[in-house]
N, C-alpha and C positions, 0 to 999 in steps of 0.2 A: 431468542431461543436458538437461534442458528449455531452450527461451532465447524470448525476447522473437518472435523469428521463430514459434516451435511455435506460440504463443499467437497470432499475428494469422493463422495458419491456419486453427487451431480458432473464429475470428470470421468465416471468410471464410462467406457465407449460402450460396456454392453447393457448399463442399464439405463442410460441416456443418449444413445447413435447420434443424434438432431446436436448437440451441443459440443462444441468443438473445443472449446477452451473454456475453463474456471479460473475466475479470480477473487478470491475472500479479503475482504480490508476492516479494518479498526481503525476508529478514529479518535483523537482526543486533541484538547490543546495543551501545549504548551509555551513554558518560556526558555526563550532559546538566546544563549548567547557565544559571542563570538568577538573572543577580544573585548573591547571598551563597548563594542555594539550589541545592543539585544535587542528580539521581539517577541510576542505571546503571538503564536500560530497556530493551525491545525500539525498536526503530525499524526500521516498515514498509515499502520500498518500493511505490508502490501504484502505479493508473493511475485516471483520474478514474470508470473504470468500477465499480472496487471499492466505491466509495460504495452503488450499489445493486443488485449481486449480493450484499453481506453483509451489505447495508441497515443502514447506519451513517449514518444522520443527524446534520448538523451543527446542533448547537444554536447557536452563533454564529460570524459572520463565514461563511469562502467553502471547498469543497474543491476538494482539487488538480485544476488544467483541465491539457486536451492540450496548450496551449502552453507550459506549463510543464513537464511532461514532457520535449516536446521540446527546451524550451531547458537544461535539467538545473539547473533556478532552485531557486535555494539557500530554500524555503519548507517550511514544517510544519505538519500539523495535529496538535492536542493531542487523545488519550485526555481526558476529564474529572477524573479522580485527575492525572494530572500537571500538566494544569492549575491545580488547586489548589494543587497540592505545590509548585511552581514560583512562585507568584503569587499564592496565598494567594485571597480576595476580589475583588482587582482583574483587569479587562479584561485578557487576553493579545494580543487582537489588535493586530498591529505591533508588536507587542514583538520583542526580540532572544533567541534562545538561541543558547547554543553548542551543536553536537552531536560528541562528537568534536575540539574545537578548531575544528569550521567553525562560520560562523555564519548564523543561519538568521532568517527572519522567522516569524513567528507567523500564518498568516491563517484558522486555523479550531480551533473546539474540537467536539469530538464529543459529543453525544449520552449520555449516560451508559445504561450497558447493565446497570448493579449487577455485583456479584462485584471480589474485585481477585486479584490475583496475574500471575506471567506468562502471557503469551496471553489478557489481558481487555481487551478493548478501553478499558476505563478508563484503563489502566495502558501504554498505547504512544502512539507518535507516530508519525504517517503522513507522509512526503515525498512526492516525484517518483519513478519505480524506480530511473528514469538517474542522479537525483543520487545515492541512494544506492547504485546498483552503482558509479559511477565515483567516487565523494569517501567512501562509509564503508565498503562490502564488494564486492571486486570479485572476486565466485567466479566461475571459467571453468569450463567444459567439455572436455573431454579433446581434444578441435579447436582450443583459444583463443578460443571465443567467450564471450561473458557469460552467466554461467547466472542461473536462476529457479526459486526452490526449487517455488512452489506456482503453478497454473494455476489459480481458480477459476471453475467454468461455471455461468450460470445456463438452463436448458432451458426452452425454450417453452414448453412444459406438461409437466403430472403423466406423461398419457398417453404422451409423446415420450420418457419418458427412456431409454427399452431402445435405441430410435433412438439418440437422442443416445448413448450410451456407444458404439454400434458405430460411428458416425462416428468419434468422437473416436481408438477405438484405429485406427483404419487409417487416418486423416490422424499421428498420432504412428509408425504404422509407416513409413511413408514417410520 
């Protein structure tokens, strides 16, 4: 029942001070290829916040910005395993994948965090949220609006977060 609206609430500074940063992501799998190579992955919807609420540094090229978001720009960042997996050796930046039969540009690879399997960040690929709620998984809300599986917050400090959770539930009761 969450949606992209809940999440710029829980950022707004005067009705939650304790919470420093929002990040909203969507998740789905898909099949992804590249060239003669393919694999069925997670693919993240993210927001450029998400980079450093779950502190995922990009080891080369750019992560996803707000106008991209906004514009629902068909772009991806690469986990490091699929980057491999996909492109072996060579540079993924501006390269083409399909995800799903759309096609996507490459403009970032992440950071390698070690471990694989699903939910490692080696092992997904991060968009725009808009492009993937509107082009690969378009889950609603029992109202028809777009939903978001996960909200992640990052809290001003250690000391804040009892703060922070009691904001968050009574901006989400509302």
């Amino acid at each position: 029942t969450l949606t992209l609206e809940d999440a710029e609430a829980l950022a707004d500074p005067y009705l939650a001070p304790s919470v420093a940063a929002v990040a909203p992501q969507v998740q789905t799998f898909a099949q992804v290829v590249a060239g003669r190579e393919n694999i069925n992955t997670q693919v993240m919807g993210v927001t450029p916040e998400y980079q450093f609420v779950r502190n995922f540094p990009v080891a080369e090229g750019v992560f996803i910005s707000s106008s991209q978001v906004q514009n629902r720009s068909m772009v991806a960042v690469l986990g490091s395993n699929v980057a491999e997996t996909l492109f072996g050796q060579m540079s993924p930046i501006g390269q083409s994948i399909k995800i799903s039969g759309n096609q996507f540009k490459v403009i970032g690879v992440l950071q390698s965090k070690g471990g694989t399997g699903f939910g490692m960040t080696d092992d997904m690929i991060l968009a725009p949220i808009t492009t993937v709620q509107y082009r690969l998984s378009s889950q609603r809300t029992a109202s028809g609006e777009l939903s978001v599986q996960t909200i992640n917050v990052q809290v001003a400090s250690a000391k804040e977060t009892d703060a922070a959770i009691q904001q968050i539930a009574s901006i989400l009761r509302q």
